[in-house]
N, C-alpha and C positions, 0 to 999 in steps of 0.2 A: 219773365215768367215767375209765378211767385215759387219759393221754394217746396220741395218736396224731401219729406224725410219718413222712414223706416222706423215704428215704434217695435219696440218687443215688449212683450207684457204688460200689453194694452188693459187686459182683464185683470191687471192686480192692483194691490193697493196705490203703489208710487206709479207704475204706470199708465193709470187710468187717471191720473193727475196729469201728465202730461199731455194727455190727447185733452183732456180740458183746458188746459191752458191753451195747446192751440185754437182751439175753438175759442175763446176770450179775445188770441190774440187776433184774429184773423189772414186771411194774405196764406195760410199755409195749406199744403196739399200732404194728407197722411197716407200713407199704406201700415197696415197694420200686422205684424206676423201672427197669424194664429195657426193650431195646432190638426184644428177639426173642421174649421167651416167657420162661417160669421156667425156670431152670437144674434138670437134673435130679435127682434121687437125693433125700435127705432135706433138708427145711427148712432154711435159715440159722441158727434161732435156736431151738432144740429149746426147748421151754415159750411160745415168745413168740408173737404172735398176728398173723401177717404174711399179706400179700396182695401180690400184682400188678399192676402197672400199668404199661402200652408206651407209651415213648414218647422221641423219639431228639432229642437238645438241636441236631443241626444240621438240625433239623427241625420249627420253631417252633406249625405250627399241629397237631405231632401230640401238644404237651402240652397243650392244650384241656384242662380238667378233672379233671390229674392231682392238681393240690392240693383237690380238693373235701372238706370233713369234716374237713380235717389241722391240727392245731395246730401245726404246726411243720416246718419246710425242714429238715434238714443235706443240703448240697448240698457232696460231696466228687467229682462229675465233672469231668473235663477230661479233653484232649486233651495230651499232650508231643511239640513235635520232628513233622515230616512237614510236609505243605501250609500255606504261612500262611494259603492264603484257607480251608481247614480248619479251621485255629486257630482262625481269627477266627468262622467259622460257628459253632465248639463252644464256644469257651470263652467270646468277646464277647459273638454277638447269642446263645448258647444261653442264656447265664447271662440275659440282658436277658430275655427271654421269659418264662423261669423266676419271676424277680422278680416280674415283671408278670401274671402266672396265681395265684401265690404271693396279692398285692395285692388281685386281684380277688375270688378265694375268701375272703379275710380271714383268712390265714392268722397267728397275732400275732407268732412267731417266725421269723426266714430266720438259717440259719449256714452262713458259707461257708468251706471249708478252702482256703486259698491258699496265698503261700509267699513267705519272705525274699527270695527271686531275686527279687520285685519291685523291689530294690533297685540291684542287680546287683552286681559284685564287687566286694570290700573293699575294705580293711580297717575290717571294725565291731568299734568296741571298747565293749563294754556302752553299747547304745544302746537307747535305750525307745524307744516307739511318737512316732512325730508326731517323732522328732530328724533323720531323715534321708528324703530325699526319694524320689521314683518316678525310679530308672536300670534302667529292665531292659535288660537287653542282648543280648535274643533276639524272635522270634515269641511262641514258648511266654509268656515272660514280662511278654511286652506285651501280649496278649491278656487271662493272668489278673490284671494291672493292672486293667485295662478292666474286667474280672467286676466287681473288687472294688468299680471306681467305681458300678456298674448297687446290688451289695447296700448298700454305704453309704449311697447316696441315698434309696434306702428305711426305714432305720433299723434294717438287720440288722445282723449281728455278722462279721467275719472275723476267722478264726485265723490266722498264720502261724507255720507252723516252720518250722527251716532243714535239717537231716540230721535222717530218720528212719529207724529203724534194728527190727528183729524180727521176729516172723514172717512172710515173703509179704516182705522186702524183695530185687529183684531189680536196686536200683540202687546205693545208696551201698558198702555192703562188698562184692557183685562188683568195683563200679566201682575202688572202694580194691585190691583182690585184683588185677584187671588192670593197675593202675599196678606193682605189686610185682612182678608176673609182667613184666611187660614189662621194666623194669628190670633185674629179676635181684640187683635189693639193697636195702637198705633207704636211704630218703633221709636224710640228718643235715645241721645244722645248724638253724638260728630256723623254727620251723614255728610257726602262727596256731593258736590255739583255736577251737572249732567247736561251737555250739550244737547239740545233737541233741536227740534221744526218742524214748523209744519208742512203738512203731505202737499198742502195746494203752492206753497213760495219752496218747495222742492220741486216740485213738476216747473215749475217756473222755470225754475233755473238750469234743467237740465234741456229744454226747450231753448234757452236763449242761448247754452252752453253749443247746441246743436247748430244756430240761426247762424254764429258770434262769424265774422265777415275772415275773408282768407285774407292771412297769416298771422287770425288771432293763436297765441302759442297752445299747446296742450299740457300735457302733464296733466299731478295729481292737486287737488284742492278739498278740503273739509268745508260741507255746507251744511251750517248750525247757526239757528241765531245770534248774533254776536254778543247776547247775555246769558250766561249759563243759569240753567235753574236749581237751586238747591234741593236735596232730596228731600228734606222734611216740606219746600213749597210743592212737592208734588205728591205728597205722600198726600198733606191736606187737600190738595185740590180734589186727588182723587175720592176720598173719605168722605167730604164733603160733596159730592158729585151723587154720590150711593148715598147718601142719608147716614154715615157708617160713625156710631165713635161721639154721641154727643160728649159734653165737655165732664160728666159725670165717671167716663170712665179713664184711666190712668194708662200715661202709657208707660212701655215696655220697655226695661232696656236692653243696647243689643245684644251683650251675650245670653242675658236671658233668650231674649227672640231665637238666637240661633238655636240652642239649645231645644226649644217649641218644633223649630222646623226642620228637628232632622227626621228625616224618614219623607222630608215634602219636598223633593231637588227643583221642582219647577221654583217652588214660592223661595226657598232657602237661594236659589241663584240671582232671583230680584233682589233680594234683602242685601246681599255682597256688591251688588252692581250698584245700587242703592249709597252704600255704607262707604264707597272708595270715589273718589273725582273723577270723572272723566269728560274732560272739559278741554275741545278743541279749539285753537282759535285761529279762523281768517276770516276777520271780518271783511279785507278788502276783497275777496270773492265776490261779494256785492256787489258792488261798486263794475270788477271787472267784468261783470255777465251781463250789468247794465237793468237790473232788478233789485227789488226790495226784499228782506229776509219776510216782510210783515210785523204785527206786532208781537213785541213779548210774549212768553209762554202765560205769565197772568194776567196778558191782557186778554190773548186772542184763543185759552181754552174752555169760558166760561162759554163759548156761543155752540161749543160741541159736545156741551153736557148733555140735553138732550136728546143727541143721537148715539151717547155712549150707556142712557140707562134703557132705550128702546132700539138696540142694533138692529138694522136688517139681518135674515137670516143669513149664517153662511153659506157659500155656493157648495155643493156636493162635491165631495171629495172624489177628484178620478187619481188614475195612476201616476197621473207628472204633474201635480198637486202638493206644494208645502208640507210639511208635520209638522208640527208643533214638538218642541223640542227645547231643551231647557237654556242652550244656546242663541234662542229665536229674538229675543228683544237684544242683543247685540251683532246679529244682523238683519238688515232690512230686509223683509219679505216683499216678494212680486211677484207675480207670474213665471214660471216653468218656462213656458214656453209659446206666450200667448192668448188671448181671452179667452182659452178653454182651458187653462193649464195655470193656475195658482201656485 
């Protein structure tokens, strides 16, 4: 029988790459956790073989049974930015629960999508897994700290990337596009490289991570293209994406810049993130999940111009619903708690 796995935050950015990839791969059977009911209009995964299931992570006794039959978690919900005792409901004791419902179904695989911000701010300079320690330096990122402890202890799997970037992203290149805009120029001088990937060879891989045959091992893994991107090539790309910055105007240097962006914490937090490295490396992750990272960040952002200068609208904000928060591009947003819950 082909496999069947548990997505959570089917309706957000990374995990609505997921349920596409399984749709790409085929052979797979989904249940989705949502929050309120199924989203309406046509299925997620045209050909694939999906079901529903309610059930809200700051609400532990309403996953009762959601892992019953399922071979495998990807668990790409959280909460970014808003209430910390929210946080901690969603992302902590949510992820704990989850584990532990996961456990008692017998479920064999758990993967959980997290994120470098566990770290906190640089400079990482080509660091593997196990080299550097838990500094997060937020709620958000102390909370999904805390998930990761709940899925490790279990003998799941966590992913972390650092900048994620393609279709359905509403944080890193707005966020980069708002630093530019607020400035009004481009920043120059020593800017840090910046692990990225894209949204679609990340659902990839937490699907394969999900599929990977018993007694592939768990633990933690960084999943980033294996070429880091320079800040100033992303600074241009984006600039150039917006029409921003012909060659007429000069740019900035950055203590100047800082200096422009005090009083702007959203844009002045890109500009730092920006200005120091942060630059993961496993490239053999690939290899291990049995997937491709995709192309380069210059190769394969120029195809999602178009849908970063005419975004679909955002979905309406309900109460278990992301904020935007100046923390937010170092870590990955997803769904709360399901396609109704961003």
């Amino acid at each position: 029988m082909s496999p069947h796995a548990l997505v959570t935050g089917s309706g957000g950015f990374v995990g609505g790459h997921v349920v596409a990839a399984a749709g790409a791969a085929g052979g797979v059977r989904l249940r989705l956790l949502v929050r309120t009911g199924p989203p309406p209009g046509p299925g997620p995964a045209a050909g694939t073989p999906v079901t529903f299931v309610r059930g809200d992570l700051a609400e532990p006794g309403s996953l009762t049974g959601v892992c019953d039959g399922v071979d495998a978690v990807v668990h790409c919900a959280s909460r970014v930015g808003g209430d910390p005792g929210e946080l901690r409901r969603v992302n902590d004791l949510g992820t704990r629960a989850l584990v532990e419902e996961a456990r008692r179904a017998g479920v064999r695989r758990f993967v959980c999508l997290s994120t470098a911000a566990v770290h906190g701010r640089g400079p990482f300079r080509a660091v593997r897994p196990g080299e550097v320690p838990y500094a997060p330096g937020s709620a958000t990122s102390r909370t999904r700290a805390a998930a990761e402890g709940h899925v490790l202890a279990a003998g799941g799997t966590v992913l972390r990337p650092h900048l994620v970037y393609g279709a359905g992203d509403r944080w890193v290149v707005p966020g980069v596009l708002t630093l530019l805009r607020t400035l009004g120029a481009r920043p120059e001088g020593r800017l840090g490289r910046q692990s990225m990937v894209d949204a679609a060879a990340l659902g990839r891989a937490l699907l394969s991570a999900a599929l990977a045959p018993p007694g592939h091992a768990g633990g933690v893994r960084f999943v980033n293209h294996p070429r880091p991107v320079p800040g100033a090539d992303l600074l241009t790309a984006v600039a150039e994406t917006y029409g921003l910055f012909p060659g007429t105007v000069p740019g900035l240097p950055l203590e100047e810049a800082r200096a422009r962006l005090r009083g702007h914490p959203v844009a002045l937090h890109h500009l730092e993130l920006l200005a120091a490295d942060h630059w993961f490396d496993d490239a053999p992750v690939w290899d291990a999940l049995g997937c491709s990272p995709g192309p380069s960040f210059a190769e394969g952002f120029p195809r999602y111009a178009a849908r970063y200068r005419n975004p679909e609208p955002a979905p309406p904000r309900g109460p278990g619903r992301a904020q935007y928060t100046p923390d937010a591009a170092l870590s990955v947003p997803s769904a709360s708690s399901g396609a109704h819950g961003r």
